[in-house]
Phi, psi and omega in degrees: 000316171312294180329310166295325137286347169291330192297310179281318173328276190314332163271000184266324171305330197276324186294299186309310178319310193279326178275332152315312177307309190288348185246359179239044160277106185240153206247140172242184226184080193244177171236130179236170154086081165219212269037101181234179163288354161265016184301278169328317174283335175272356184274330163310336168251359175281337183275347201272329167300341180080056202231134175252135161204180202237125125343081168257099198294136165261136177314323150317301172307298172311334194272344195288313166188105177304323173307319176317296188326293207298309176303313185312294171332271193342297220295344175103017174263172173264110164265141214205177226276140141218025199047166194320300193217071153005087156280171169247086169328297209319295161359321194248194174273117182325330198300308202295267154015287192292303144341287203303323193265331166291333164275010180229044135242008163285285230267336175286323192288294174324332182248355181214002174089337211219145182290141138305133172253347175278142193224101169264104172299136151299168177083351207059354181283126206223158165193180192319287203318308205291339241234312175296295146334298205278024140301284176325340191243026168073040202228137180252097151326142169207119212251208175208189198237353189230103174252066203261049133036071178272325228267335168267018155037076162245018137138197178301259200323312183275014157273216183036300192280308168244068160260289150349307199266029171220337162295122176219169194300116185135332214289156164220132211244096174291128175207174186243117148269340158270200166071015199171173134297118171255009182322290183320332181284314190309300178308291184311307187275018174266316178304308165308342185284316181310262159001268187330298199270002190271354159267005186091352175306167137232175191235126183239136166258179221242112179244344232359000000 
């Protein structure tokens, strides 16, 4: 009989254990190219889930309607860097370089008090150089590791599956508010949240 609790002791360890693991996982969530009109609908449904993400903003935009910006901040999310007009940084010029990310941490400071230390190159495109600069200019990259291509309207179910079929703890999940029609993405996203948290995820934003 001992042998036999110890034996349900030890498997009562493993279950708590296996169930921790599975409940302390966590996710970023980011959204890029926004402020948009499609804005205002993803903060709404990030809210009703009690779901926080980080924003990477192009600087045009924040200057096109600075309000938006001021809502994503309230609601308690992070908004951080994607440069001015989403150039290919490899591409350009220090000057340029400098410019595209300081003038969209102007119109981000005006709306919210607080500089972005994060930095998202369009494109994913990175290199030695781009890593250096957005060092010197006081900045952290940040790409993401879960791309379900929301941006190329390839319908509801494939954002959602692959998002879903690829996410593990650490992932950080590119999805779009801008740049386009984002109905699908809009549409996709109460299901992913749901899912996600009905799996034990939480979602943390990105300050670096």
């Amino acid at each position: 009989m001992a042998a036999v609790a110890a034996l349900v002791a030890a498997l009562g360890v493993v279950a708590a254990v296996v169930s921790a693991q599975t409940a302390s996982g966590t996710v970023y969530l980011s959204f890029d190219d926004g402020p948009s009109r499609y804005t205002p609908r993803i903060l709404a449904i990030l809210d009703q889930y009690g779901v926080h993400a980080t924003f990477f903003e192009l600087g045009e935009h924040v200057a096109a309607d600075p309000g938006l910006t001021r809502q994503v901040y309230a609601q308690g999310d992070s908004v951080q860097n994607h440069t001015w007009s989403h150039p290919d940084l490899r591409h350009v010029t220090a000057g340029v370089f400098a410019t595209q990310v300081r003038s969209t941490d102007a119109v981000i400071r005006a709306q919210t008090g607080y500089t972005p230390l994060c930095l998202r190159p369009p494109y994913e495109a990175v290199d030695a150089g781009v890593y250096a600069r957005a060092e010197s200019l006081g900045k952290q990259i940040r790409l993401w590791t879960v791309d379900p291509q929301d941006w190329a309207r390839p319908g509801t179910s494939a954002i959602e599956h692959r998002v879903l079929g690829k996410v593990k703890p650490g992932s950080i999940i590119l999805l779009h508010d801008g740049g386009g029609n984002r109905s699908q993405t809009v549409a996709a996203l109460p299901d992913i949240l749901s899912t996600l948290q009905a799996r034990g995820y939480a979602f943390a934003t990105m300050w670096c």
